[in-house]
C-alpha positions in Angstrom: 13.5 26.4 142.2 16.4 28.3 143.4 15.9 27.1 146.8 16.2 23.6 145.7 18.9 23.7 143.1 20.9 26.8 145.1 24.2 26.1 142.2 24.4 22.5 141.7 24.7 21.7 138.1 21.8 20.1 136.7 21.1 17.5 134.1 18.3 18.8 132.4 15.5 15.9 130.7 13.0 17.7 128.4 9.4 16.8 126.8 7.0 17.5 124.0 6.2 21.0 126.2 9.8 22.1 125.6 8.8 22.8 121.9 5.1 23.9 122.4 6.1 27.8 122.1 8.1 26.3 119.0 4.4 25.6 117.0 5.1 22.0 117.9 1.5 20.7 119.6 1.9 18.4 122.3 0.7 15.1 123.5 -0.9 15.7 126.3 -1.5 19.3 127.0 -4.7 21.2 127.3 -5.9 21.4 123.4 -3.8 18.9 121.9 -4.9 17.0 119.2 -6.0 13.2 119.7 -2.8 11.4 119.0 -3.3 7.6 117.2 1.1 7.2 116.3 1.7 4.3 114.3 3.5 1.5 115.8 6.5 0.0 114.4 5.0 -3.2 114.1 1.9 -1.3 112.2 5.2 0.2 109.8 6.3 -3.0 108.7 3.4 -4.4 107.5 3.5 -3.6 104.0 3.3 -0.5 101.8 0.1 0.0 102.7 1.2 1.4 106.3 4.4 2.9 104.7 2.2 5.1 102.4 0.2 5.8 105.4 2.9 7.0 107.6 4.9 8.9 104.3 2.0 10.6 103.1 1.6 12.8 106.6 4.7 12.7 107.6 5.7 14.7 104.1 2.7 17.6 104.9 4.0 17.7 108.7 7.9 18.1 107.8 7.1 21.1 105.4 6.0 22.7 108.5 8.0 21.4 111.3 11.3 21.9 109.3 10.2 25.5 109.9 10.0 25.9 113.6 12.4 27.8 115.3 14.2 27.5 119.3 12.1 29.4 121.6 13.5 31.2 124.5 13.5 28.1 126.4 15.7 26.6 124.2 18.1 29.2 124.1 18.2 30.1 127.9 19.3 26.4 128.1 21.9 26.9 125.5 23.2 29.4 127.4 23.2 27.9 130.8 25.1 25.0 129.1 27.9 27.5 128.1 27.7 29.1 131.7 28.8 26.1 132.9 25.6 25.3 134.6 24.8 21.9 133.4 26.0 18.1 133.3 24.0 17.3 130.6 20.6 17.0 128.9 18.8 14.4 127.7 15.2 15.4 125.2 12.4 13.2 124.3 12.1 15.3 121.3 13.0 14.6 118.3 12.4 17.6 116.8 16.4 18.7 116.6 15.9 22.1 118.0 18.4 22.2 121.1 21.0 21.8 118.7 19.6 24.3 116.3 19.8 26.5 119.8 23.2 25.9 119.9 23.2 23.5 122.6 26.0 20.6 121.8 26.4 17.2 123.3 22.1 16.6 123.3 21.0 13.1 123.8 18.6 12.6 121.2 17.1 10.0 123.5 14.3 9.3 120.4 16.2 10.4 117.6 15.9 13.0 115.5 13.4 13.7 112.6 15.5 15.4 110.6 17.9 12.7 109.4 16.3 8.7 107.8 17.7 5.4 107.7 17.0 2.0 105.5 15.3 -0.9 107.3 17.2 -3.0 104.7 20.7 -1.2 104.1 20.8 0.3 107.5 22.1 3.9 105.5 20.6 7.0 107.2 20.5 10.2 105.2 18.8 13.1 105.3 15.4 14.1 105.8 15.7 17.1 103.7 17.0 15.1 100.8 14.1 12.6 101.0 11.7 15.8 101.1 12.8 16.8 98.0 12.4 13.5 96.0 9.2 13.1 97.8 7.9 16.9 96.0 8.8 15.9 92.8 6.5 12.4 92.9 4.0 14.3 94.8 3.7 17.8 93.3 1.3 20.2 95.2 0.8 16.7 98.2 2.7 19.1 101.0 0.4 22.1 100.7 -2.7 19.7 101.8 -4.3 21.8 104.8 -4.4 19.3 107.7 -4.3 19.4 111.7 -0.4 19.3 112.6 0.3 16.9 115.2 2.7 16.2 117.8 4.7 13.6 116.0 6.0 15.3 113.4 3.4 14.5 110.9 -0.5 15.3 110.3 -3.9 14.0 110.7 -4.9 13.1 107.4 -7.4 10.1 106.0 -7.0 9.9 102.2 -3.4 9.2 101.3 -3.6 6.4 98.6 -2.4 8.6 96.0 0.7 9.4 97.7 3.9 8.1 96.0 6.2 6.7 98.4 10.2 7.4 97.8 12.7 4.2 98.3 16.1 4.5 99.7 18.8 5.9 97.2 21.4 3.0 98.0 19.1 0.1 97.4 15.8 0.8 97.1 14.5 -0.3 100.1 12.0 0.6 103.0 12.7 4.2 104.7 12.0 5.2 108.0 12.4 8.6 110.0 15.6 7.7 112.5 12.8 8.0 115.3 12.4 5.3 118.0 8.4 4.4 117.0 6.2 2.8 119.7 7.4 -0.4 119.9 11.0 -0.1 119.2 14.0 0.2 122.0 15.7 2.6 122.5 19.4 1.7 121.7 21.1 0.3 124.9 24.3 2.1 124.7 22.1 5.8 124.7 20.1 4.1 127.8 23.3 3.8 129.3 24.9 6.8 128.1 21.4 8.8 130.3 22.2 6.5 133.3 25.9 7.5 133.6 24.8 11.4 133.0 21.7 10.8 136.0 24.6 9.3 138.5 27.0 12.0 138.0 24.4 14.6 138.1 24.0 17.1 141.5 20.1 17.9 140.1 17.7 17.0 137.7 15.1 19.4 136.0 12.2 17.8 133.7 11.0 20.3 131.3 7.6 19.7 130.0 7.5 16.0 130.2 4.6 14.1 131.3 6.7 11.0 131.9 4.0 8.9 130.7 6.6 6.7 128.7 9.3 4.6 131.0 12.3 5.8 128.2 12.0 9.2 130.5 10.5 8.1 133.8 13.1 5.6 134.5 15.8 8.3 134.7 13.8 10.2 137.2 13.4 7.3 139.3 16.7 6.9 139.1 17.9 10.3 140.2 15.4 9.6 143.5 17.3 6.4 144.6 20.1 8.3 144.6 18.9 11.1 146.6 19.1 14.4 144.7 17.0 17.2 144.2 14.5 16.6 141.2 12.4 19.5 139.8 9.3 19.0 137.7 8.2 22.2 135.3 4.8 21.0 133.1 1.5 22.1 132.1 -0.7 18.9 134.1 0.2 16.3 136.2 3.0 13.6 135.6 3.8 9.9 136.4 6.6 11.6 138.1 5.0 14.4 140.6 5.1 12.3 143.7 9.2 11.7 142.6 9.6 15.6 142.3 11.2 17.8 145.5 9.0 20.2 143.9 6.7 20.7 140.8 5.8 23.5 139.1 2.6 23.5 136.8 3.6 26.2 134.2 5.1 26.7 130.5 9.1 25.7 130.2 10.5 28.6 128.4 8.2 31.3 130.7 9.5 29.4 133.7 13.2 29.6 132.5 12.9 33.2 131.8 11.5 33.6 135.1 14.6 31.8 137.0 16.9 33.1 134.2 15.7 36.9 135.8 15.4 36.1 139.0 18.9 34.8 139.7 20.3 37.8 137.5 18.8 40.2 140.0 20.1 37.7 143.0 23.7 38.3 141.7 23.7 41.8 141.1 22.4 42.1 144.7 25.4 40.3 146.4 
């Protein structure tokens, strides 16, 4: 990597293997679990689908709300205060760059942690909607079920589950996520565009760029010619974008660099 990226600042786009070290399973990594995400359009078909999605969303936010930055996280925090990058851009929308300390992240997906109104447009927060949802389902969030990667759980039976309406007006809540089937907004599209044509370098960490929201920014960076570094666990729609890949862990591979040019300036 240091051959490639030598110290050109780098816009950094990260995947679901960012937050594996975090307890967060992946999408598409060895082991992760089979991965059937509802669909926006599946959403707004009634309460049926609403109590659906609630139900293991509630079980998989009392444990997601939990995970912590990993070292890959942190190193990236830190190479943001080092001066060392133009930006980054995450998939995730599991908040945790931020909770690293990193500022300025483009949620690209948005972020799990906060809700908005499909009627009254009003986002709040997902730890205020957790609570309400404990008190009309006492006992519902300590269900033992297989956490997976979207932030919620696999889980059949959930037709006892008492849904929560929004506070302002009592209508239809949804995590602020972009589901499958939604757009991403076009001023953050744009926003990631601006960032990929100032940027010197771009690093992918632990994206398998199977979604165009990510892949289109890599393409981008190769019309324009810079260096483009790959770090995930299998192969990507991107690999035969990448100056180099690497198959290997994000936070093992930052640590790795992290060390490496540490020992290349105390040498010089």
């Amino acid at each position: 990597m240091e051959d490639v990226l030598g110290d050109r600042r780098l816009l950094v786009l990260t995947g679901a293997g960012m937050s594996t070290d975090s307890g967060i399973p992946d999408y598409r990594g060895p082991g992760a679990p089979a991965r059937m995400p509802m669909t926006f359009q599946d959403f707004i078909k009634g309460p049926a689908a609403q109590q659906r999605y609630w139900a293991r969303a509630h079980i998989g936010w009392s444990r997601m709300r939990r995970a912590e930055p990993n070292a890959g996280h942190r190193l990236l925090a830190q190479m943001d205060r080092d001066g060392r990058l133009d930006g980054l851009i995450t998939q995730n929308v599991d908040g945790l760059h931020g909770r690293a300390g990193h500022p300025g992240v483009i949620d690209l997906h948005g972020r799990i942690d906060r809700v908005i109104c499909l009627d009254c447009r009003s986002v709040s927060s997902r730890g205020d909607l957790h609570q309400r949802l404990l008190v009309l389902n006492p006992g519902f969030d300590q269900i033992d079920a297989v956490m997976a990667p979207d932030g919620d759980v696999l889980l059949e039976e959930t037709d006892t589950f008492n849904v929560a309406p929004c506070a302002a007006c009592g209508g239809r809540l949804k995590p602020d996520v972009v589901f499958f089937g939604e757009n991403v907004p076009k001023d953050r599209v744009a926003e990631c565009y601006e960032l990929v044509e100032n940027a010197q370098a771009l690093v992918v960490l632990g994206s398998s760029l199977q979604v165009m929201s990510g892949l289109r920014f890599v393409r981008a960076a190769k019309a324009r010619g810079i260096p483009i570094v790959i770090v995930n666990r299998g192969t990507t729609r991107g690999d035969d974008l990448a100056t180099i890949k690497l198959d290997a862990g994000c936070a093992e591979t930052l640590t790795e660099w992290a060390r490496d040019r540490a020992e290349s300036f105390s040498q010089t």
